[in-house]
C-alpha positions as CSV (number, residue, x, y, z in Angstrom):
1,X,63.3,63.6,125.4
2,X,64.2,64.6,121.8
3,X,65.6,67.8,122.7
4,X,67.9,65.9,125.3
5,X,69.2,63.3,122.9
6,X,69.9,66.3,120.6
7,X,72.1,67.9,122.9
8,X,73.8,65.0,124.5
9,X,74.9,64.4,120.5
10,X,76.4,67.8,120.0
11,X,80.2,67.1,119.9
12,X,82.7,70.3,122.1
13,X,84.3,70.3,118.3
14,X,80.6,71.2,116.7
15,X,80.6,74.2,119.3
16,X,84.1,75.6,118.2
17,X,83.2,74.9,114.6
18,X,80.0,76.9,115.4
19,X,81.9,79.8,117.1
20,X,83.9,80.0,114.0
21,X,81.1,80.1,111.6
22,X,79.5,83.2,114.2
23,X,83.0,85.0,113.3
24,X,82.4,84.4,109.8
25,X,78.6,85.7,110.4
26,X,80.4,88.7,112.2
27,X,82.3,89.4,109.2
28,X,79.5,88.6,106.7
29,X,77.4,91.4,108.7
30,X,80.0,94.2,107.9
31,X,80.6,93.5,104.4
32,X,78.5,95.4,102.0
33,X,77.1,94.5,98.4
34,X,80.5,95.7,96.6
35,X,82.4,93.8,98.8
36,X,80.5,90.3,98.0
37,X,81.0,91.6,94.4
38,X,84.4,91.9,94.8
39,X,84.7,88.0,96.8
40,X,82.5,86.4,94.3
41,X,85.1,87.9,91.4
42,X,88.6,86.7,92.8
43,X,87.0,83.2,94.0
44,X,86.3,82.4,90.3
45,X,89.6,80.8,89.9
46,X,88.9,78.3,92.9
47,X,85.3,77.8,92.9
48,X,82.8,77.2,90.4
49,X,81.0,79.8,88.6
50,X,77.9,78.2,88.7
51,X,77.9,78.5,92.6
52,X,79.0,82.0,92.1
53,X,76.5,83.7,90.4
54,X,73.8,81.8,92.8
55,X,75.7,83.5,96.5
56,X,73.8,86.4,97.2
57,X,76.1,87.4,100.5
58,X,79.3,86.4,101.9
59,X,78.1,83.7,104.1
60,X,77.3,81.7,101.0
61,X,81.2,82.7,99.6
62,X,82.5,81.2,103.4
63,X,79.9,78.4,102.6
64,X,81.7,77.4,99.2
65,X,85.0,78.1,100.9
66,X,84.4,75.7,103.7
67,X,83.0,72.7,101.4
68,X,86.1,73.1,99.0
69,X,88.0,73.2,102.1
70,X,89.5,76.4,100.9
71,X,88.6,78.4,103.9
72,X,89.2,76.1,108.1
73,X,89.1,77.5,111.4
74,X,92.9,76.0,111.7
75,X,93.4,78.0,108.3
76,X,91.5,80.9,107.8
77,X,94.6,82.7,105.6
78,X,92.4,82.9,101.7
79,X,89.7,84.8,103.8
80,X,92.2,87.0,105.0
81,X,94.1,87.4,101.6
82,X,90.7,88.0,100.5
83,X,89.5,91.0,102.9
84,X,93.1,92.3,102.7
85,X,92.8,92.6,98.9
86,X,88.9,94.2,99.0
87,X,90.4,96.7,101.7
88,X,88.4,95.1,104.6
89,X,91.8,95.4,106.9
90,X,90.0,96.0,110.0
91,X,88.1,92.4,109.5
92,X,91.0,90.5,109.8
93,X,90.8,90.9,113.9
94,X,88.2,88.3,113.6
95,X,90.5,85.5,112.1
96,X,93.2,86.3,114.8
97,X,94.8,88.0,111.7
98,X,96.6,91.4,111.0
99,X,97.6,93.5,108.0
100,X,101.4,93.1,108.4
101,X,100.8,89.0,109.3
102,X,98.9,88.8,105.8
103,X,101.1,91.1,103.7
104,X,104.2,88.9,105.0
105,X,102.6,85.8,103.9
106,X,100.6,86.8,100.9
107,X,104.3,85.6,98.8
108,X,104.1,82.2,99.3
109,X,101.0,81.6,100.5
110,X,98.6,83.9,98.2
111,X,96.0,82.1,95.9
112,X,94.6,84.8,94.3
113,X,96.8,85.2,90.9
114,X,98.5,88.3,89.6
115,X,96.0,88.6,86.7
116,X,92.5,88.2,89.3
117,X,94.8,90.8,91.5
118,X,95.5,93.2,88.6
119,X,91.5,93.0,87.0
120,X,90.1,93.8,90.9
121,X,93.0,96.8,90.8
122,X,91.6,98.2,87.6
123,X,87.9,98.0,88.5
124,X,88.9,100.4,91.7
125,X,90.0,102.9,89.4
126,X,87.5,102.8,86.2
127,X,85.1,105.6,87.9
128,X,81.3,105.5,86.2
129,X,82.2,107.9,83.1
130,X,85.4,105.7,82.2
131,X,83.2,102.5,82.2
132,X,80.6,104.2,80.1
133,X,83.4,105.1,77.7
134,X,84.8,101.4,77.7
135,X,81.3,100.0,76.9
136,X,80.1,102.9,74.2
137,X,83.9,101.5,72.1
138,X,82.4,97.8,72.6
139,X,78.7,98.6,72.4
140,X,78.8,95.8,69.4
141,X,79.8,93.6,71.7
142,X,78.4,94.3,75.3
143,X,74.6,93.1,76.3
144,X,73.0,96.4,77.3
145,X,72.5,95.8,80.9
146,X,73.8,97.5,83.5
147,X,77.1,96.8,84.6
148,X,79.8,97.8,87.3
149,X,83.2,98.1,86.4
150,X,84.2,94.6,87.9
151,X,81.0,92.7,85.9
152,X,82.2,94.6,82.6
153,X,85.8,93.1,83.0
154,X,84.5,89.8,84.6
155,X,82.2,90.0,80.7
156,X,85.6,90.1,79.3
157,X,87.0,87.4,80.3
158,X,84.4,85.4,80.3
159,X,83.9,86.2,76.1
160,X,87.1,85.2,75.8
161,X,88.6,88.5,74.8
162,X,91.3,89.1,78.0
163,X,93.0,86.5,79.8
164,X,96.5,86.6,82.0
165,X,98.5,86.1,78.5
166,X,96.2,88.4,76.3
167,X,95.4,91.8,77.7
168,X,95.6,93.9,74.0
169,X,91.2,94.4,74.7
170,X,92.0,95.6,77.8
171,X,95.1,97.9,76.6
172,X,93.7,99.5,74.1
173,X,90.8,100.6,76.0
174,X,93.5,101.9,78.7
175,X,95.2,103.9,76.5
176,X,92.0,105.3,75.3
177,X,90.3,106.0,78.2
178,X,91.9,106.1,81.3
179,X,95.7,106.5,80.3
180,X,97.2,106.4,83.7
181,X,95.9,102.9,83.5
182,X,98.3,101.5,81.9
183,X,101.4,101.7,84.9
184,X,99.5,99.0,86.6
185,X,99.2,96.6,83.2
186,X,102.9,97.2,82.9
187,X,103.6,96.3,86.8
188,X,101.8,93.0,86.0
189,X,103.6,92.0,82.8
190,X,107.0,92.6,84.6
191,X,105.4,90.4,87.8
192,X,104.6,87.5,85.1
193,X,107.2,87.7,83.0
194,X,109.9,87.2,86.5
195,X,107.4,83.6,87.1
196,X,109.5,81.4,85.5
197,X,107.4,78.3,84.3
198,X,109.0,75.0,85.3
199,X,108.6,72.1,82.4
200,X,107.2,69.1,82.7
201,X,108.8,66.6,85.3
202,X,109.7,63.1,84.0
203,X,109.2,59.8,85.8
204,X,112.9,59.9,87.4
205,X,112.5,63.2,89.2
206,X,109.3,62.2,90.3
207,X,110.3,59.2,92.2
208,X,113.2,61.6,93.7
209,X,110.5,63.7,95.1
210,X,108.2,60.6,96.3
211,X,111.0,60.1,98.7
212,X,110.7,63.6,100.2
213,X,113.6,65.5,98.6
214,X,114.1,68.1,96.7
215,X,116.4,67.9,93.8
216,X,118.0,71.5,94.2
217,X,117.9,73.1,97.7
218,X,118.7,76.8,98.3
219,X,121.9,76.4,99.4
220,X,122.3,74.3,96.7
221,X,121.5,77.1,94.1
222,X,123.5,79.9,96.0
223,X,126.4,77.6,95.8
224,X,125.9,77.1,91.9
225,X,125.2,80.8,91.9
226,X,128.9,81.7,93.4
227,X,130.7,79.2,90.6
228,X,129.1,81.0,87.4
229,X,130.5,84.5,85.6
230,X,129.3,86.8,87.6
231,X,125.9,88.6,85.8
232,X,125.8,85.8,83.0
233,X,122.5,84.3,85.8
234,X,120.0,85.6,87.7
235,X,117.9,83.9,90.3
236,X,114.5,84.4,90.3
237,X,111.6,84.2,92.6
238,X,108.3,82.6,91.2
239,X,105.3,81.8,92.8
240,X,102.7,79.3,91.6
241,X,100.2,77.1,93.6
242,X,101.2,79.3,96.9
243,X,105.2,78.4,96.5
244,X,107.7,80.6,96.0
245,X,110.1,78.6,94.1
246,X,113.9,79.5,92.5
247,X,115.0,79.2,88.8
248,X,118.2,80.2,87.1
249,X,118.1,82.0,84.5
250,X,120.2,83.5,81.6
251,X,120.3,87.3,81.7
252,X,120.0,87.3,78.0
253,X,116.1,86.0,78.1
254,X,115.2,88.3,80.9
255,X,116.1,91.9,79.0
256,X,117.3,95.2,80.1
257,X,114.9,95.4,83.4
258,X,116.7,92.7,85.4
259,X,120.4,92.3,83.5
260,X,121.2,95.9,82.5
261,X,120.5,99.0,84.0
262,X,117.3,100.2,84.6
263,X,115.0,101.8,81.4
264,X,114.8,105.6,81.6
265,X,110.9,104.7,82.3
266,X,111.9,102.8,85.3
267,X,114.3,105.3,86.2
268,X,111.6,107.9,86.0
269,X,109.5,105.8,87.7
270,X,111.5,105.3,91.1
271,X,111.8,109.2,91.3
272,X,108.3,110.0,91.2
273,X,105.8,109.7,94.3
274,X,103.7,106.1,93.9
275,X,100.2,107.7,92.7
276,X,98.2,104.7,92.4
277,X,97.2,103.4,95.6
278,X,93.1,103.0,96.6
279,X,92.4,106.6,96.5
280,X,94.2,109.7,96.8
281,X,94.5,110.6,100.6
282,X,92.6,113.7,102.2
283,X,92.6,117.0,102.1
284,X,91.7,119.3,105.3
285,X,90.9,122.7,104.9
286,X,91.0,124.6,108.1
287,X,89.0,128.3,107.2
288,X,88.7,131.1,109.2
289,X,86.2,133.5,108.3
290,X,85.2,134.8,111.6
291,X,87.1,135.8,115.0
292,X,86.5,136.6,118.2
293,X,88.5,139.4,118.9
294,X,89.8,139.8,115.1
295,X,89.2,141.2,112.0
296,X,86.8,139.2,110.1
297,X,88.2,137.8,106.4
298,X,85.6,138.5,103.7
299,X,86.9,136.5,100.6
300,X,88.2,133.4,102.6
301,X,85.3,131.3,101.6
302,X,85.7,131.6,98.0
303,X,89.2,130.1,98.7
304,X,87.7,127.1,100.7
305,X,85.3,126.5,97.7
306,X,88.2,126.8,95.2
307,X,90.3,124.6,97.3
308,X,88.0,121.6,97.6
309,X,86.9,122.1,93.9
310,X,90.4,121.7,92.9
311,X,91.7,118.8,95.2
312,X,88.0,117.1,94.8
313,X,89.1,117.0,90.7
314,X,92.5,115.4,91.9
315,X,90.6,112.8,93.5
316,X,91.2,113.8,97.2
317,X,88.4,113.4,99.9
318,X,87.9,117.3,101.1
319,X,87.2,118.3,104.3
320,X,86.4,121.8,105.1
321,X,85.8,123.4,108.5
322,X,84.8,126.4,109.2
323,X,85.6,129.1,111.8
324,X,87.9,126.8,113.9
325,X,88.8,127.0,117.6
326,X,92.0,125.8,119.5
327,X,90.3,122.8,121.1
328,X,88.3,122.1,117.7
329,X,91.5,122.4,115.9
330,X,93.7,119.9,118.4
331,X,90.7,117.2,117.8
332,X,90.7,117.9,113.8
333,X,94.7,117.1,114.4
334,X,93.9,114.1,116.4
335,X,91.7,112.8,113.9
336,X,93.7,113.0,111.0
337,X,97.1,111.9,112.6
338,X,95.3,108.7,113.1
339,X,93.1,108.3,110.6
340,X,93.1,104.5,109.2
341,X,92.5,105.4,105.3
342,X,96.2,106.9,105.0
343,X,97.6,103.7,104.7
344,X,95.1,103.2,101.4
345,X,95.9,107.0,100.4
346,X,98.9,108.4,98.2
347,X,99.3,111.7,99.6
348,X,97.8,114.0,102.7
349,X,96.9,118.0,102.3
350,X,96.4,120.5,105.1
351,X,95.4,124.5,104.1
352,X,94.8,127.1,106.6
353,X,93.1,129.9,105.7
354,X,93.3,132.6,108.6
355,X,95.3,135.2,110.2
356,X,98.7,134.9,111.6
357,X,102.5,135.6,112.7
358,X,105.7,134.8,112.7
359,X,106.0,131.4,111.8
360,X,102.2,130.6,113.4
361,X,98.7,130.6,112.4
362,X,95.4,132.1,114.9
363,X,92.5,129.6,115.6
364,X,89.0,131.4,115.6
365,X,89.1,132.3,119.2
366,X,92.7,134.1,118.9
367,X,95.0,131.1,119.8
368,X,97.9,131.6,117.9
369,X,99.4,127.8,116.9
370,X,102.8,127.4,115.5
371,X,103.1,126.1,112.4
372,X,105.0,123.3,114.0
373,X,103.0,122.3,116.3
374,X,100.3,121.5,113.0
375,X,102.8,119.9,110.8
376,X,104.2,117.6,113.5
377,X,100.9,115.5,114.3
378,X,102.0,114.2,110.7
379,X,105.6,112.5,110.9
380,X,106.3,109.2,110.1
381,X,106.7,108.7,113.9
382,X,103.3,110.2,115.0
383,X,101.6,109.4,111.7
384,X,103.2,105.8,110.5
385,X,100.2,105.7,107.8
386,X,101.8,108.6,105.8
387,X,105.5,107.6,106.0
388,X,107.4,107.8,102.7
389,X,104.2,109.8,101.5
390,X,104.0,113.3,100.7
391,X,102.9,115.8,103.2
392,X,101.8,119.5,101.7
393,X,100.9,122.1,104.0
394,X,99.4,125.5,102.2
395,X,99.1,128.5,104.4
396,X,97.0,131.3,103.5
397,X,97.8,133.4,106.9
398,X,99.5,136.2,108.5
399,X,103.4,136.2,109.5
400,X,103.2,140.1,111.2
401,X,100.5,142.3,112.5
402,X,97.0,142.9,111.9
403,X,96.8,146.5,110.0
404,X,93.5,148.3,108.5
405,X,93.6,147.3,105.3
406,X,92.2,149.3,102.0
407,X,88.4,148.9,100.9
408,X,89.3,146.2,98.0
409,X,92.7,144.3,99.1
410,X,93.4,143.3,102.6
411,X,96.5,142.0,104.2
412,X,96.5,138.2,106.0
413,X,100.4,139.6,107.2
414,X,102.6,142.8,108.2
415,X,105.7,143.5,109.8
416,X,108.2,144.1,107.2
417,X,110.8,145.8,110.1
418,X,110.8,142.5,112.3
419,X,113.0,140.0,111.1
420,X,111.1,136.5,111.6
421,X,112.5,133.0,112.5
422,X,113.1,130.6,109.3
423,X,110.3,128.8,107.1
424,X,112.3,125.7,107.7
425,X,111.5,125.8,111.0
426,X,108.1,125.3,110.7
427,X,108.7,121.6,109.0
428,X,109.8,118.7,110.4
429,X,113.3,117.7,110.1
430,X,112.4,114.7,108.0
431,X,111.7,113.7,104.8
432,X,108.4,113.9,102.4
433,X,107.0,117.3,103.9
434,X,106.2,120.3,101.8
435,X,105.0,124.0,103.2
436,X,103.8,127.0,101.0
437,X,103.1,130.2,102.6
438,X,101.4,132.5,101.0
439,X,104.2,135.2,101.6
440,X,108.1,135.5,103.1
441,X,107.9,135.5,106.9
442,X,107.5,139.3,108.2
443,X,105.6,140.6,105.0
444,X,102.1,141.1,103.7
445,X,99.9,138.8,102.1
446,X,97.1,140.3,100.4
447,X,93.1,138.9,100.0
448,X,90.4,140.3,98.1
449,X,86.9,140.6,99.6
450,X,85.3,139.4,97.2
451,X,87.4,136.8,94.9
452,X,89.7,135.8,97.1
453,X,93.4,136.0,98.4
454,X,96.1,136.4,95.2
455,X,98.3,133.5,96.9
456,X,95.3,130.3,97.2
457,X,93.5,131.4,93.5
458,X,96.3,131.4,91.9
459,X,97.5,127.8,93.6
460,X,94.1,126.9,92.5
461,X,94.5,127.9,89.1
462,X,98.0,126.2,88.2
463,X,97.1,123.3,89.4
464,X,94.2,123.4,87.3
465,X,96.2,124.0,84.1
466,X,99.6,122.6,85.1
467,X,98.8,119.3,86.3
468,X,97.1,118.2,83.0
469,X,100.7,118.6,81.4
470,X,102.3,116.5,83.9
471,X,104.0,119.1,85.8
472,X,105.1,118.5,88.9
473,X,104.4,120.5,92.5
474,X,108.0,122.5,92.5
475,X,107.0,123.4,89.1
476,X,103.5,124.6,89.8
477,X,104.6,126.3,93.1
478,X,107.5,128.4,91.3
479,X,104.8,129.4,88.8
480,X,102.3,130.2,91.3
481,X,105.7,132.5,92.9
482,X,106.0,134.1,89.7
483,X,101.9,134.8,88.9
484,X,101.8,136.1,92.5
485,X,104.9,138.6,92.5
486,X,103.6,140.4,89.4
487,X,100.1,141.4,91.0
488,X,99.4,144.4,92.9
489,X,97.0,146.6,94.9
490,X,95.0,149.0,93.1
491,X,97.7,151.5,93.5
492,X,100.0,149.6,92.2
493,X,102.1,150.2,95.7
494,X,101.7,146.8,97.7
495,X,103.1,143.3,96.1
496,X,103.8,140.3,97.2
497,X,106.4,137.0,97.6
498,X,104.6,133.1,98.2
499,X,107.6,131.0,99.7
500,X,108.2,127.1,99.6
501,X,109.9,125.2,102.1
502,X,110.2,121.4,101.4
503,X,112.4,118.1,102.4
504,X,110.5,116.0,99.4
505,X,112.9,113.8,98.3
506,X,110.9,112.5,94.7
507,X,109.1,114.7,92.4
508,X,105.5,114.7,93.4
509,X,103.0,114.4,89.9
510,X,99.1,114.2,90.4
511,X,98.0,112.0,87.7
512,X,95.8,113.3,85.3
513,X,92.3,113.1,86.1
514,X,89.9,111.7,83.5
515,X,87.0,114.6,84.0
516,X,87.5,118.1,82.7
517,X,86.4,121.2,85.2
């Protein structure tokens, strides 16, 4: 009898409200213990701290969110600015949600402020030896407990020593620690500074607005617009509360970013690759050691190991596979053409390490794969996640063929009579894409058999040296072409020529990383 008054009480809008709350289970399930970190931190400006520290999962985040009424079946959208902003993209399915739905609303809906936005930002990128650095300058002032780099800055701001309008804590330990830093600080005192703060409204305005007008619409203020001096105004965008609203403003007060032309920083800025997304990209290292019906290449592994040392340091994820077959190497292609972390990643890497031919590279089982054919799983059209991104593609293979080589340098390439098709060829006809071979089509390369090939070490060891002096990838490569044309054989007799091919249309600079090799 209990049990059927129960049910005859339970409402068809407490069983949607219930299927709602199983999503938000669903979701709950698939977040991790970082993740709830990261919730609990952007919620503090909308629900109480006290309530924070006590949620020990999501579900009691989506709890709080519900009772502030922050968080609705009919409105789901602060969850999703919320998952978008913790990179949990592929959780939006669940609130009928997509990426490009979120990022077109996030201007004038968002509630999560610039400042929240910028702190989460920063604690992505202050790895474990940058935070110990940051507490060891404020040990005097830090409890010693143990801390992530999101509790240390949450610390801050809850002593009082950052807020949105006083970052000079947080700068200086920037600029001491992890330089590169400091880009993102600057992006958010240019996004504050364009909010223009509207004063106070008076009694008269107020009743204008109780009877559901506005006292300047948007054609009002491009009309207003058209009958001042041309570049004595500009209109800016602001955003507060989840608005976007429009203020006039004299160009005077807004400085030489908006009313002049651009700073040589900003200049600078707009011709250099974007370098500060979630994480790096991937590398793939494709290396051949053994064949089936080819010489094996003794040496080739110390190149692999040099490779993913190197790009590991740059802060690339480094994949290396061994000894790779035609149908292994069409599913590597597969996987990394749609491979969802490009659109978190600044830059993708492929290196083959094999032998080769005109213009094409052999798999393990003596498939010989254009060049082509590898680089275009990757354009914008088959790849959308790396458009506008760079592409590099280094080949340490064979453009001729296959001779005996001498007991301490063997060649990767031969055939200096035929005359081979183009390097261009080999990249796609679109923007963003770079290729270094390891020598001119139709000539030799050269590998030692025991410390590796001259083309891929030397790579190795500019960027090493190069990149902590800013210097871009043309740069590097044309010193890598000059290291490599000086070498020779043991007989002084055989040399060899690297050759770039590239459509990149900014100059690509790796920041610096932090730890030393």
């Amino acid at each position: 009898m209990t049990s059927q008054r129960q049910n005859s009480g339970f409402r068809s809008d407490d069983i949607g409200q219930s299927s709602f709350r199983g999503k938000l289970l669903t979701i709950d399930s698939k977040l991790g213990n970082q993740d709830v970190e990261g919730l609990k931190f952007l919620c503090r400006d909308c629900v109480s701290h006290k309530k924070l520290e006590k949620s020990s999962s999501a579900s009691d985040i989506f709890d709080h969110l519900l009772e502030e009424e922050l968080l609705s079946e009919e409105d789901p959208f602060f969850l999703a600015e919320l998952l978008y902003i913790i990179k949990q993209k592929s959780l939006l399915r669940y609130l009928s949600q997509s990426k490009e739905q979120v990022e077109s609303l996030l201007p004038t809906r968002g509630r999560v402020s610039l400042f929240r936005n910028l702190l989460y930002e920063l604690s992505e990128s202050i790895g474990s030896e940058n935070l110990k650095d940051m507490i060891f300058l404020l040990r005097e002032s830090i409890p010693k407990i143990q801390m992530t780099s999101l509790s240390f800055l949450a610390y801050l701001e809850k002593q009082g020593l950052i807020d949105e309008d006083n970052l000079r804590l947080l700068e200086d330990l920037c600029r001491r620690v992890v330089p590169n830093l400091m880009r993102k600080i600057e992006k958010y005192k240019r996004e504050k500074a364009s909010q223009v703060v509207r004063p106070p409204i008076d009694r008269e305005p107020e009743s204008l607005h109780q009877r559901g007008e506005e006292p300047f619409s948007r054609s009002d203020l491009e009309q207003l617009l058209e009958a001042l001096p041309k570049g004595s105004w500009q209109d800016q965008p602001s955003r507060s509360n989840g608005r976007t609203s429009f203020s006039l403003v004299p160009t005077e007060m807004l400085g030489a970013s908006a009313a002049t032309l651009p700073s040589e920083t900003s200049t600078e800025e707009a011709n250099v690759y974007r370098m500060d997304r979630k994480h790096r990209g991937h590398c793939v290292v494709v290396n051949n050691h053994k064949f089936t019906s080819m010489f094996d290449r003794p040496g080739t592994d110390k190149d692999a190991e040099h490779l993913r040392h190197v790009f590991e340091w740059l802060g690339f994820s480094v994949h290396v596979y061994d000894n790779v077959t035609k149908g292994h190497l069409d599913k590597v292609l597969q996987e990394y053409k749609c491979h969802p972390g490009h659109s978190d990643g600044d830059c993708f890497v492929f290196c083959v390490l094999t032998h080769g031919k005109f213009g094409a590279v052999y798999s393990s089982d003596g498939t010989l794969v254009p060049i082509q054919e590898i680089t275009s799983h990757f354009t914008a059209q088959q790849c959308p996640g790396l458009a506008h991104k760079p592409k590099l593609f280094f080949i340490q293979a064979c453009q001729g063929e296959e001779i005996q080589p001498p007991v301490f340098v063997e060649a990767d390439a031969v055939n200096p009579e035929r005359v081979s098709p183009s390097l261009k060829d080999s990249i796609p006809d679109e923007a963003d894409f770079l290729l270094g071979l390891a020598t001119v089509p139709g000539y030799v390369s050269f590998r030692h058999v025991e410390k590796g090939s001259w083309y891929i070490q030397s790579l190795c060891n500019h960027l090493k040296s190069l990149v902590p002096r800013n210097e871009d990838i043309l740069s590097i490569l044309t010193a890598v072409n000059n290291d490599v044309s000086q070498q020779a054989d043991r007989q002084g007799t055989k040399k060899q020529m690297p050759q770039p091919a590239f459509t990149l249309r900014k100059k690509l600079v790796f920041p610096v990383p932090q730890e030393k090799l």
